[in-house]
C-alpha positions in Angstrom: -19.5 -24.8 2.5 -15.9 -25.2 2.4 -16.2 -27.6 -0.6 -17.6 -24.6 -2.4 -16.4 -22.3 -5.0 -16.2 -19.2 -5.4 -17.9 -17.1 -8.3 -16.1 -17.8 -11.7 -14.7 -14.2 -12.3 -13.4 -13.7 -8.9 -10.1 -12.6 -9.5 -7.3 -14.4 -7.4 -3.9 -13.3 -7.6 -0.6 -11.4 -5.8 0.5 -8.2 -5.1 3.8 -5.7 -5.3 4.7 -2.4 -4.9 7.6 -0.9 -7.9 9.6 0.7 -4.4 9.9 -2.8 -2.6 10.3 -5.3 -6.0 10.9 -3.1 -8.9 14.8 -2.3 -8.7 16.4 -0.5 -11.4 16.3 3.2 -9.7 18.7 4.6 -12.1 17.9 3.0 -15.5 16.2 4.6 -18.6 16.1 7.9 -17.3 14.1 6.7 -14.3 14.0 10.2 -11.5 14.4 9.9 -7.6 11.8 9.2 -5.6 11.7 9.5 -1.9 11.7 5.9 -0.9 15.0 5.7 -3.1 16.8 7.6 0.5 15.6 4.9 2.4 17.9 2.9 4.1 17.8 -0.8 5.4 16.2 -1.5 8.9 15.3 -4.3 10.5 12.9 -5.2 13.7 14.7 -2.9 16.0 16.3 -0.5 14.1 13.8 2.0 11.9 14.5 2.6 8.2 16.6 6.6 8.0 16.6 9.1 5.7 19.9 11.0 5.7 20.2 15.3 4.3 22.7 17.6 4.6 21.3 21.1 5.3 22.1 24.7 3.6 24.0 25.7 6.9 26.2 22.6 6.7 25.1 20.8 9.2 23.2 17.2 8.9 21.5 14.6 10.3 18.9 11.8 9.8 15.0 11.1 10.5 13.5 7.9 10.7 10.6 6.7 8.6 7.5 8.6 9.1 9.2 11.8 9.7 9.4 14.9 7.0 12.7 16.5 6.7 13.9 19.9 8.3 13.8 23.4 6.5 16.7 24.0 4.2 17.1 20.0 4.0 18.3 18.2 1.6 18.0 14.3 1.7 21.3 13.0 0.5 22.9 9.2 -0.2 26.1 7.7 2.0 28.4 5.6 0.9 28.4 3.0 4.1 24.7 2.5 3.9 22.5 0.1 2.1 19.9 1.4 -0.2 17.2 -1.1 -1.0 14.7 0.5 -3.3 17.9 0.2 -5.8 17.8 -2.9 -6.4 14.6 -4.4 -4.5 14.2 -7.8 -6.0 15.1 -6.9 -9.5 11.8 -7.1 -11.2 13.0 -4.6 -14.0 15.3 -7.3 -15.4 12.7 -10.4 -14.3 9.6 -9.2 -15.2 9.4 -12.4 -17.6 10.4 -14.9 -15.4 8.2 -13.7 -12.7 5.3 -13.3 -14.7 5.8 -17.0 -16.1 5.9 -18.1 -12.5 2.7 -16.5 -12.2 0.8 -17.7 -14.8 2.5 -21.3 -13.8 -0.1 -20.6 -10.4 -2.6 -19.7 -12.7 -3.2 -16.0 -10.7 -6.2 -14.1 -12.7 -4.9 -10.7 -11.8 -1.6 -9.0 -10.6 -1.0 -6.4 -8.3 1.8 -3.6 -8.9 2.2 -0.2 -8.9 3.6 2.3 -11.3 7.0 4.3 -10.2 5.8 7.9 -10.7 9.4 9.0 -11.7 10.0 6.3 -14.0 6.9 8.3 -16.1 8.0 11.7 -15.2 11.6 11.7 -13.2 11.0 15.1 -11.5 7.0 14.9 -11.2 6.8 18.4 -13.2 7.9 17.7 -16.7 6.1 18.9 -19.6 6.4 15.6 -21.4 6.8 11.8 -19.9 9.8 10.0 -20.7 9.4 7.5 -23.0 11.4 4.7 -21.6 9.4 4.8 -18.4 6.5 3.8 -20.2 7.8 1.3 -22.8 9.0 -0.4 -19.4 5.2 -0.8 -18.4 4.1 -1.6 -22.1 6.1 -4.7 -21.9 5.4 -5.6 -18.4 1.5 -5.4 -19.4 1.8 -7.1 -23.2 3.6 -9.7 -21.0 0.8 -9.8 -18.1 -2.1 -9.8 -21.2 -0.2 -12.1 -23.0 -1.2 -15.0 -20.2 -4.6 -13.5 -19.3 -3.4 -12.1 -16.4 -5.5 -9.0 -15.2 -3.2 -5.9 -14.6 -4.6 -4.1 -11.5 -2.4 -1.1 -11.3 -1.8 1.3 -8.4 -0.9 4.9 -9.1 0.8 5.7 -6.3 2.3 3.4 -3.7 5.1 5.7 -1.9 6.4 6.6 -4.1 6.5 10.7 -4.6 9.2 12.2 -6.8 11.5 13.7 -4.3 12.0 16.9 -6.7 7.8 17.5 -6.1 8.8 16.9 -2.0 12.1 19.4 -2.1 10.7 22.1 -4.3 7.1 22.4 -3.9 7.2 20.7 -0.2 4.8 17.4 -0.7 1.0 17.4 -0.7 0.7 20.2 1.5 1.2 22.3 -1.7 -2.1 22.8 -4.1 0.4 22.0 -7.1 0.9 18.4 -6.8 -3.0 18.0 -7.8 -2.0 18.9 -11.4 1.3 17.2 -11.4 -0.1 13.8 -10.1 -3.2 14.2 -12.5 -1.2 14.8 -15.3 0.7 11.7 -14.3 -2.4 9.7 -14.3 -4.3 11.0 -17.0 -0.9 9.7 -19.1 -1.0 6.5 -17.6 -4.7 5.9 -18.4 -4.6 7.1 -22.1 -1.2 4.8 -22.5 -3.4 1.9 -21.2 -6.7 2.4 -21.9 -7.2 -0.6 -23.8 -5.0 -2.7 -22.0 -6.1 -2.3 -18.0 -9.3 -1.9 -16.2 -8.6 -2.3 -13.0 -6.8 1.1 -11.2 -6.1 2.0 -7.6 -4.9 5.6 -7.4 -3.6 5.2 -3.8 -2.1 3.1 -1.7 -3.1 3.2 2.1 -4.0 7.1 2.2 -4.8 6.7 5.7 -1.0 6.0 6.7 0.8 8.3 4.6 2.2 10.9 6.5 6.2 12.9 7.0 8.5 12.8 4.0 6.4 10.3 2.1 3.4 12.9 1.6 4.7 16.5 3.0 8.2 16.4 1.9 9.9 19.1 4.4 8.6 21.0 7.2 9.0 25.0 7.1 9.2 25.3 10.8 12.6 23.9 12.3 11.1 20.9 14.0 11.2 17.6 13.5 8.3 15.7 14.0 7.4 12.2 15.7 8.8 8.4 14.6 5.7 7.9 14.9 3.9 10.5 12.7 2.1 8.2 9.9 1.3 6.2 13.0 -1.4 9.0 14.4 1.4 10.2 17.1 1.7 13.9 15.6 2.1 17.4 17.4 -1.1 19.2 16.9 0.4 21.6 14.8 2.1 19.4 12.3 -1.3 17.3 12.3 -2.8 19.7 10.8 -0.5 20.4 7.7 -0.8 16.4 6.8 -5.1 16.9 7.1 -4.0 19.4 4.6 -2.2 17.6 2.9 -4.4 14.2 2.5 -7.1 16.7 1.3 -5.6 17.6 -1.7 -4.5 13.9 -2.1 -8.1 13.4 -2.0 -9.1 16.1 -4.3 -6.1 14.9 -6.5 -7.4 11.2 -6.9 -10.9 12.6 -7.2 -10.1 14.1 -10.5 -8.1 11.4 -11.5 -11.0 9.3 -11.3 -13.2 11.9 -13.8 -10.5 12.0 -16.1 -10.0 8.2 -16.3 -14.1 7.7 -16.7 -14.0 10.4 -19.7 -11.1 8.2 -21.6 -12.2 4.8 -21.0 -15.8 4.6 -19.2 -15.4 0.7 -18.8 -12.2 1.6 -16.4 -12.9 0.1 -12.3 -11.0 3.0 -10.4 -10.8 2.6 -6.7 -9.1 3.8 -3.7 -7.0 2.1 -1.2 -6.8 1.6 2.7 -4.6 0.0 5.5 -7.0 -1.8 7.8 -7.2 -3.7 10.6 -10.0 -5.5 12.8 -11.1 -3.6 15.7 -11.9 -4.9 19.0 -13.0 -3.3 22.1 -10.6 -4.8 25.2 -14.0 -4.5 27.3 -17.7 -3.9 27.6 -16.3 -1.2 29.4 -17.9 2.3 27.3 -14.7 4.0 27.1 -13.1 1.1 25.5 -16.3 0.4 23.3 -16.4 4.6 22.6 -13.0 4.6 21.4 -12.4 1.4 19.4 -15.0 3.0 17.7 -13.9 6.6 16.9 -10.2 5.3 16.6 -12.1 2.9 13.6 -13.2 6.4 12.4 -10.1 7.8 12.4 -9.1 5.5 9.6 -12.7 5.5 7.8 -12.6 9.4 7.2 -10.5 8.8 4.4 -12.6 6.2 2.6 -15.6 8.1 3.7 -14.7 11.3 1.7 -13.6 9.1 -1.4 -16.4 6.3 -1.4 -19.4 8.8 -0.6 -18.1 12.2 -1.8 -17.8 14.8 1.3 -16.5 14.7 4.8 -18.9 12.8 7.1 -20.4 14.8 10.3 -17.6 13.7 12.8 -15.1 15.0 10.7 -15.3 18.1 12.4 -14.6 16.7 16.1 -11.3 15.2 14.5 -10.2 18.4 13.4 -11.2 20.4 16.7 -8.6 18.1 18.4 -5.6 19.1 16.1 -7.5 23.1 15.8 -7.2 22.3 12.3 -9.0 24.8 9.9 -9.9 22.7 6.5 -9.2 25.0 3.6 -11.3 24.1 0.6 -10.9 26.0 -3.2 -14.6 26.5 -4.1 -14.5 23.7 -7.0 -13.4 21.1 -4.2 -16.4 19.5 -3.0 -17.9 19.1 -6.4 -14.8 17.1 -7.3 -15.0 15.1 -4.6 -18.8 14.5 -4.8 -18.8 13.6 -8.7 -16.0 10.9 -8.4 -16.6 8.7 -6.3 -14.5 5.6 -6.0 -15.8 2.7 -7.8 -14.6 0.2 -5.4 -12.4 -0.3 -1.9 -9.5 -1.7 -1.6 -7.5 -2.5 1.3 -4.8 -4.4 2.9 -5.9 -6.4 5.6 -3.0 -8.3 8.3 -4.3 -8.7 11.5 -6.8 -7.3 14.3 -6.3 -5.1 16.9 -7.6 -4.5 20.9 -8.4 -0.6 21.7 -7.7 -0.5 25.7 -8.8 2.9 27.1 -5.6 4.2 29.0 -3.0 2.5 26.1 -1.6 4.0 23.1 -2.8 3.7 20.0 -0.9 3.9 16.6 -1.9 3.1 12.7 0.9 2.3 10.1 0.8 0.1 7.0 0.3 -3.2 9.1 -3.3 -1.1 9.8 -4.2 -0.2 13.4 -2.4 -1.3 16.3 -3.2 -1.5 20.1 -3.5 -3.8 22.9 -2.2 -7.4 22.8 -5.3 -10.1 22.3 -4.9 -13.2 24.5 -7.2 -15.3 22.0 -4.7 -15.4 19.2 -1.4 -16.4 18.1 0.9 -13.9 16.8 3.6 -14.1 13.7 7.1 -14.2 14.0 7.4 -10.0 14.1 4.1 -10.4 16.4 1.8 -9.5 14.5 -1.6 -11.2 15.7 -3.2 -13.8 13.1 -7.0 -13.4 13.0 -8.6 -14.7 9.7 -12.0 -14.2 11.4 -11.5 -10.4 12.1 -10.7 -10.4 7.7 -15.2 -11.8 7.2 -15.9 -8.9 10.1 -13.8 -6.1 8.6 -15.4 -7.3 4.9 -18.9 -7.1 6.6 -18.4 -4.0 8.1 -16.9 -2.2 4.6 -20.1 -3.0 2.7 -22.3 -2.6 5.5 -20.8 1.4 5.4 -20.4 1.9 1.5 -22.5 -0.9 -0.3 -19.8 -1.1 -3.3 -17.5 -4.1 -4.4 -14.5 -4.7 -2.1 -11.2 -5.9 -2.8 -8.2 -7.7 -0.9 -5.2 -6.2 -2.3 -2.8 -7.4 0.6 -2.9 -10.1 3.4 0.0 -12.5 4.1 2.2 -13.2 6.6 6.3 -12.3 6.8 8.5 -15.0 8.2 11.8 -15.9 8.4 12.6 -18.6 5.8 15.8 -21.1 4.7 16.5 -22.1 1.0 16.8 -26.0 1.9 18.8 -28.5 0.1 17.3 -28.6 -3.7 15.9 -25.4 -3.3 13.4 -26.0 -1.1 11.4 -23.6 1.3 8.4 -25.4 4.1 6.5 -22.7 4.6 3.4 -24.5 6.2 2.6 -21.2 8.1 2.1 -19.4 5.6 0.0 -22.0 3.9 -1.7 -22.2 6.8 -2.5 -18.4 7.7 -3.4 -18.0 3.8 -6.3 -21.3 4.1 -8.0 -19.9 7.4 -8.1 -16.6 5.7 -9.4 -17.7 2.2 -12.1 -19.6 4.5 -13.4 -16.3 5.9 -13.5 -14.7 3.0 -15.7 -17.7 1.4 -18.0 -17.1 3.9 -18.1 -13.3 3.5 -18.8 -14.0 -0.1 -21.4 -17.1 0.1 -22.8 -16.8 3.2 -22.9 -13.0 3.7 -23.1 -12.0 0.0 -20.5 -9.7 0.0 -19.7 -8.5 -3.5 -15.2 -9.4 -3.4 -13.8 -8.9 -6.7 -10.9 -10.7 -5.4 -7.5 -11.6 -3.5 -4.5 -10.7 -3.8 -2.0 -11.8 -1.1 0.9 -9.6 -0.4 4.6 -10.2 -2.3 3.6 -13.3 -3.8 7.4 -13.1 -4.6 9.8 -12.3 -2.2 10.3 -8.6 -1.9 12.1 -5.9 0.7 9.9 -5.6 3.6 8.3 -1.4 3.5 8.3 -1.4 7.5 11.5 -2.7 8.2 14.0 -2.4 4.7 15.2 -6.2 5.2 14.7 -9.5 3.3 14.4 -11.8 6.2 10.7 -10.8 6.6 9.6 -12.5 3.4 5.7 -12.6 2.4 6.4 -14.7 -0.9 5.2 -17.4 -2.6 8.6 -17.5 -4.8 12.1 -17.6 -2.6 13.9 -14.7 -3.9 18.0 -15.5 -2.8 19.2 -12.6 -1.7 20.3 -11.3 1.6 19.3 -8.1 3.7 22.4 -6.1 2.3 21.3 -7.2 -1.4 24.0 -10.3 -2.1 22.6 -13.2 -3.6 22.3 -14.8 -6.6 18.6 -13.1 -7.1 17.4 -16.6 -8.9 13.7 -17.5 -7.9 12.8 -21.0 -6.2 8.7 -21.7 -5.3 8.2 -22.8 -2.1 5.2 -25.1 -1.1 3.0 -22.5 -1.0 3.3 -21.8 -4.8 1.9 -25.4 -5.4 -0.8 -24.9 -2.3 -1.9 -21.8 -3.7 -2.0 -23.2 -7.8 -4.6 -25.2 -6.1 -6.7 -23.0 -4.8 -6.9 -21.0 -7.8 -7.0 -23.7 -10.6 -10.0 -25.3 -8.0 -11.4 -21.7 -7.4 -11.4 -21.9 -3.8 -13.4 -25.3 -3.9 -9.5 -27.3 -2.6 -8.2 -25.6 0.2 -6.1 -28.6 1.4 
């Protein structure tokens, strides 16, 4: 089997996100978003957003947490601001692309910067720049027969829709972000087909999707991680809803302009394991799987499944609906599912367990080896999760993230050895072969994450690097910014020019 190809229009490829790679913050009338307050991290210090309040008084939160009332998130000199630069993709979009094609990738993954179309979010008319920007990166993309597959919104809100209107939680953003989308698909409706209109809906959460808080609390690190007061985890259910309904409509209104358009939604997933035979852990593993699934649920079948309503009970959450609602969301229905897939997970009964963009996290699993951040390295659990999607929603899947983040030197002659990676990325391409030939699973393709070296989303550094392409620059953004492939470049050429046949 392992000799085997793959089917001829499986799309292999890489993936980015405009807040982590893009740079160019300020340029050509680009707006704020809200990553653009994040500061730097790294493994044991969490990424902060700094704001100065009406009273005079300030303060920070950490990632995950929505601002205070009356707060205002604000820059400081003596802090490092990554989404500013990232890894400069606005003034390298050629090179990189070139380096692409040189791997022969089918497809490329990136996502659009909402203020670089409209810099507040609630403009009348885009600015122009913004999308001449995304013309040239797709001529360029077209121009070597690369796919575009194009993600609508990867956190990246405009922090004027967060301060003013207050995020998601507010019925407003629904026309803002479809008028943002319905400009993006009539720009390029003869140019992309592939769309994602999230990214990860089932981790967004605090500043990213509810932009400030009208009650004077602040609440938990963990809050896009499923740790939330029950109060507060009720305004992001609100919230996500009109995410949902939002997306929803952006789907009809994409199928009306071009009907040959694949428009999907996105989530952050891991494999789910039991720790025992033990029904408690069995019962849980599987309503925490639920917990994530709800999302995908709504948006691949077109309503809120039956246990929906025990999730809300929990948080005495009320769902408020506008009467047009669950039409929307039963006539647009997600063409396919994407998702990022990592690693695997253990639910254990009595342990705590959290969700963030890695997917979910829980007990340690003495079977596998773990990354250098200690992450847990399970290709198998990537055929199981694959098998279990379909099984659910019987539509075409798609891996629009998996890789692993190491800590890598530029050797003498530019050099980087990531075996690793190369082999993390084989074991996982094997499972997926077998998904696809042995299990007939419908994959429209793979796209590993930051197939050039970008800023890490969880932790705001460089040293965790996920590329196929050494980008040199540092964790405080010095560096000569010049691109170097590593092995894995030439590994993963390949594999894609052999379509999966050579995986040595």
């Amino acid at each position: 089997m392992d000799k085997k190809e793959f089917p001829q229009n499986f799309l292999w490829g890489g993936a980015t996100a405009a807040n982590q790679y893009e740079g160019g913050y300020d340029e050509d009338g680009r707006g704020l978003s809200v990553g653009d307050f994040l500061t730097n991290g790294d493994y044991t210090h969490p990424r902060r957003i700094y704001y100065n309040k009406e009273d005079g008084s300030n303060g920070y939160i950490v990632e995950g947490e929505g601002l205070p009332q009356g707060a205002t998130p604000v820059f400081k000199d003596d802090c490092y601001y990554p989404s500013h630069k990232a890894t400069d993709f606005y003034h390298h979009y050629k090179e990189d692309i070139k380096l692409m094609a040189r791997m022969g990738f089918k497809t490329f993954r990136f996502s659009i910067s909402w203020t670089r179309i409209f810099p507040n979010g609630d403009e009348n008319t885009p600015n122009e720049k913004g999308l001449k920007f995304y013309d040239r990166v797709i001529d360029e993309l077209n121009k070597y027969n690369i796919e575009p597959l194009v993600t609508l919104l990867h956190f990246d809100m405009p922090v004027h829709l967060a301060q003013k209107y207050g995020g998601w939680k507010n019925r407003k953003l629904i026309d803002f972000y479809d008028k943002y989308a319905e400009t993006c698909f009539h720009r390029w409706k003869n140019k992309v087909k592939y769309w994602i209109t999230v990214n990860e809906i089932n981790v967004l959460g605090g500043y990213w999707t509810l932009g400030t808080f009208s009650a004077e609390k602040k609440i938990s690190a963990n809050a896009n991680q499923g740790e939330i007061p029950t109060a507060d985890a009720g305004i992001k259910l609100q919230a996500l809803h009109n995410l949902m309904v939002a997306v929803s409509k952006a789907k009809g209104i994409g199928k009306k302009i071009n009907p040959n358009f694949k428009i999907g939604v996105m989530l952050a997933l891991s494999g789910i394991y039991p720790a025992t035979c033990k029904p408690d852990d069995v019962m849980g593993a599987y309503q925490f799987r639920r917990k994530a699934l709800m999302f995908s649920d709504v948006l691949m079948r077109g309503s809120y499944p039956n246990y929906a309503q025990s999730i809300f009970d929990e948080y005495h959450f009320q769902l408020k609906q506008d009467k047009s609602d669950k039409k929307i969301l039963a006539d647009n229905t997600a063409d396919f599912l994407a998702f990022s897939y990592y690693r695997s997970t253990i639910y254990r009964s009595n342990q705590k367990q959290l969700t963030t963009t890695g997917g979910q996290q829980g007990a340690s699993n003495p079977y596998l080896d773990k990354t250098s951040w200690g992450w847990p390295i399970d290709p198998e659990g990537l055929r199981f999760v694959l098998n279990e999607l379909f099984d659910r929603y019987q539509k075409p899947l798609f891996i629009v993230e998996n890789g692993i983040g190491e800590r890598e030197t530029l050797e003498e002659n530019h050099i980087v050895h990531d075996k690793d990676r190369i082999s993390f990325m084989r074991d996982h391409i094997k499972e997926i072969k077998k998904a696809v030939l042995i299990d007939r699973i419908p994959v429209i393709g793979y796209t590993p994450w930051g197939c050039i070296d970008l800023v890490s989303a969880g932790t705001g550094e460089m040293d965790k690097r996920y590329g196929l392409v050494y980008v040199d620059m540092d964790n405080l953004g010095y560096g000569s910014l010049k691109r170097y492939p590593k092995d894995s470049f030439y590994w993963y050429k390949n594999v894609i020019a052999s379509n999966g046949k050579d995986l040595d």
